[in-house]
C-alpha positions in Angstrom: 24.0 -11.5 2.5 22.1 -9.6 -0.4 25.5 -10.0 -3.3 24.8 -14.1 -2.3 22.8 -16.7 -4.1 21.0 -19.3 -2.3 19.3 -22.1 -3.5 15.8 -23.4 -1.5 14.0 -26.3 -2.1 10.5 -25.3 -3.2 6.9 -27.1 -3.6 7.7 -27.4 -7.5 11.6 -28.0 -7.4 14.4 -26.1 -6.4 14.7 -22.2 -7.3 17.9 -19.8 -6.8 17.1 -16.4 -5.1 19.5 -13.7 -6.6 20.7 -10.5 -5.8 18.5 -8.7 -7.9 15.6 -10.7 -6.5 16.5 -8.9 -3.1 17.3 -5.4 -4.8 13.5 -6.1 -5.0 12.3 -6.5 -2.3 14.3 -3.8 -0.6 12.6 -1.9 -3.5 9.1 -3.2 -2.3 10.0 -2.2 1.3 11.3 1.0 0.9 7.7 1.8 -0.8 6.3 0.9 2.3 8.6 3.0 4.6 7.8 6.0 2.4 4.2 5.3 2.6 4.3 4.6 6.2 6.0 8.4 6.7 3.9 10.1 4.5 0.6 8.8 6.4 2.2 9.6 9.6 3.2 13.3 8.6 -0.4 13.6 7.2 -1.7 12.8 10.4 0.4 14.6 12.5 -0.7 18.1 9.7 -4.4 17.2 9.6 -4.3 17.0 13.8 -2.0 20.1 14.6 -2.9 22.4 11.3 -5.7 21.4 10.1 -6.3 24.8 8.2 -3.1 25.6 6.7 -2.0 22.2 5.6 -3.8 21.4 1.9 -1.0 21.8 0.0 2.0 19.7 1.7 -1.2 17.2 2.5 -1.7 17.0 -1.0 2.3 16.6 -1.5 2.7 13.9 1.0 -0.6 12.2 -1.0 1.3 11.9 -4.6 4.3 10.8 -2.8 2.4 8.2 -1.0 0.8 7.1 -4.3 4.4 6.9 -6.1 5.4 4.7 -3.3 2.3 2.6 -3.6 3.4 2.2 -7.3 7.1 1.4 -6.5 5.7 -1.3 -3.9 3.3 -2.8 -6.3 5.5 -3.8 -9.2 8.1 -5.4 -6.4 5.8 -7.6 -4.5 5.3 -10.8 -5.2 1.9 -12.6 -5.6 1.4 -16.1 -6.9 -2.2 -15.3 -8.5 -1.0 -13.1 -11.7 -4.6 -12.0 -12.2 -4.8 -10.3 -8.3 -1.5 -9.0 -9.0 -2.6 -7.3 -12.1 -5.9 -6.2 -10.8 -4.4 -4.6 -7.8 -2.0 -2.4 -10.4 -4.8 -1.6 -12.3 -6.4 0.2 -9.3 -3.3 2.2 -8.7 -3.3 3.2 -12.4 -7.2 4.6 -12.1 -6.9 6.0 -8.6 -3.3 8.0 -9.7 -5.2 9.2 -12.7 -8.6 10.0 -11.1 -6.6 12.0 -8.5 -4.4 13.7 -11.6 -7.7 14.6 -13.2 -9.6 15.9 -9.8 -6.1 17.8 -9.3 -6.8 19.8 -12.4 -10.3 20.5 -12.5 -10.8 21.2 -8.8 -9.8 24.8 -7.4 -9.3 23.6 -4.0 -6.3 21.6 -3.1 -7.1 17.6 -4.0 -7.1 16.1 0.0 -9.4 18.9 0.7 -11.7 18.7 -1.9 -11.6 14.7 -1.8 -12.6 15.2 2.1 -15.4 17.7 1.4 -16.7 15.9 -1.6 -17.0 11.8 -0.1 -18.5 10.6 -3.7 -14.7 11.6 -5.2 -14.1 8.4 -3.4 -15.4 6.6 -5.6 -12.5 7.5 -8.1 -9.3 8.2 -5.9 -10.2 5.5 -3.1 -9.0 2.6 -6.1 -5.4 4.1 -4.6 -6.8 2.5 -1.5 -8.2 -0.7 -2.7 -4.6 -1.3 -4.0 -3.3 -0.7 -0.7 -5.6 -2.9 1.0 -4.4 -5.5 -1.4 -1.1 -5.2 0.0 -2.2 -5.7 3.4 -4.1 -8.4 2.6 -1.3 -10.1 1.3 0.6 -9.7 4.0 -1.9 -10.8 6.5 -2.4 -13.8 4.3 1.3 -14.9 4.0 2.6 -13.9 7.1 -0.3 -14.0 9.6 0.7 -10.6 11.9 -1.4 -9.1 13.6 -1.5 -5.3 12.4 -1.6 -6.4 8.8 -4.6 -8.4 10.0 -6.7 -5.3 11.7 -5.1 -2.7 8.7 -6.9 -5.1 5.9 -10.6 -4.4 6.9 -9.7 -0.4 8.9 -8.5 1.3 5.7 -12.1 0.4 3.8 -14.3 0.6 7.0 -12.5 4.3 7.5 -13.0 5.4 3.4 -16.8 3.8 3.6 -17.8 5.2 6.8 -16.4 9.2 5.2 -18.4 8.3 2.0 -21.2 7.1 3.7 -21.2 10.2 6.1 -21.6 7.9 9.5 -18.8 8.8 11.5 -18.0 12.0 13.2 -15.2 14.2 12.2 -13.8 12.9 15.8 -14.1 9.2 15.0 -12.2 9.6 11.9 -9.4 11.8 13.2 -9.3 8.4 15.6 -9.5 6.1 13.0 -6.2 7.8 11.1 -4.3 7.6 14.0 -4.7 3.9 14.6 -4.0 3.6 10.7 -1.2 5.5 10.6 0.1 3.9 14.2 -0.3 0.5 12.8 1.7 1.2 9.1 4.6 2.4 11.1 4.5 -1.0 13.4 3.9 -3.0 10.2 7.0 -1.4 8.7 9.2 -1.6 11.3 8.7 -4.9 11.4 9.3 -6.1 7.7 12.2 -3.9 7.2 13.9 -6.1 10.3 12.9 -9.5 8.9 14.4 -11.7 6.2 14.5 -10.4 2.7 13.7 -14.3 1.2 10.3 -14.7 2.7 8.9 -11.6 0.5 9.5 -13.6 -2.3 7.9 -16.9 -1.9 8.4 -20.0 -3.3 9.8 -19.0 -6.7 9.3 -22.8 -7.8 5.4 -21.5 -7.3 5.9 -18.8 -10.1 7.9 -21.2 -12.5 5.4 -23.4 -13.0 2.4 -21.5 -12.9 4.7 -20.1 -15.5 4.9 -23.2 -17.5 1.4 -24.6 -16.9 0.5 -21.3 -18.9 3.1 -21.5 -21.6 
């Protein structure tokens, strides 16, 4: 039950996982779900309208990057400085895509698309995403998280570098965007504790600091 305490035994000692501790990880999780939507509707526009679509694409985009932000001050990582690094992307990417917002007169997706080096700006949103995957792959070894970790960069290279075909990326959305909505069906029906770790971990990395 999420109001219930429980205490596990950890690498470091015991540690008690709270209610707000969970709060936080359904926080962390509902990022994802929202993320997970807005990719999928993205999809769905850029596929079936891809002319008359720029403005709820760009829409779905800043509510995909407020999710990303929600998610990223939930989850749980052991190594601070990753942690912190990943945020930092979100925080240039958000305000490199604020900044492109203003000065372009197209909408932002569009212009992003038509103008690859932009990536080198906004695509820091994507480097922080990546980080999540990884970190899932890493801690609980499934297999989507595993192919999303390496498709997400190899997609955003491959449109900056101007090797694949506007075919080949259409392709390469769909098996993003099919393999985000398998990832987050299956965290929202596992455990809440896992997503947290061993909190013994983050005490005394806490206290070898102090």
């Amino acid at each position: 039950m999420i109001s219930e305490s429980t205490v596990y035994q950890g690498q470091f000692g015991s540690f008690t996982v709270t209610k707000n501790e969970r709060v936080g990880v359904i926080l962390y999780r509902v990022g994802l779900v929202v993320m997970a939507i807005c990719l999928s509707a993205s999809t769905t526009l850029v596929l079936k309208l891809p002319q008359s679509s720029d403005f709820w694409l760009t829409c779905l985009y800043y509510l995909f990057i407020l999710a990303l932000g929600l998610s990223l001050f939930q989850i749980h990582i052991y190594l601070v400085s990753l942690h912190r690094a990943l945020k930092l992307s979100w925080l240039i990417g958000t305000i490199s895509s604020m900044v492109l917002s203003f000065r372009s007169s197209f909408s932002l997706v569009r212009y992003v698309y038509e103008n690859p080096l932009s990536l080198l700006a906004v695509g820091f949103v994507f480097v922080a995403l990546t980080g999540i995957y990884f970190k899932e792959a890493f801690c609980f070894n499934r297999l989507e998280s595993k192919i999303l970790t390496p498709l997400v960069p190899f997609l955003l290279l491959g449109h900056l570098a101007g090797i694949f075909s506007s075919t080949t990326e259409k392709l390469l959305l769909v098996i993003w965007s099919a393999l985000f909505i398998i990832f987050v069906i299956r965290k929202t029906s596992a455990p809440l504790d896992p997503d947290l770790g061993d909190l013994s971990v983050f005490a005394y990395l806490h206290q070898q600091k102090s």
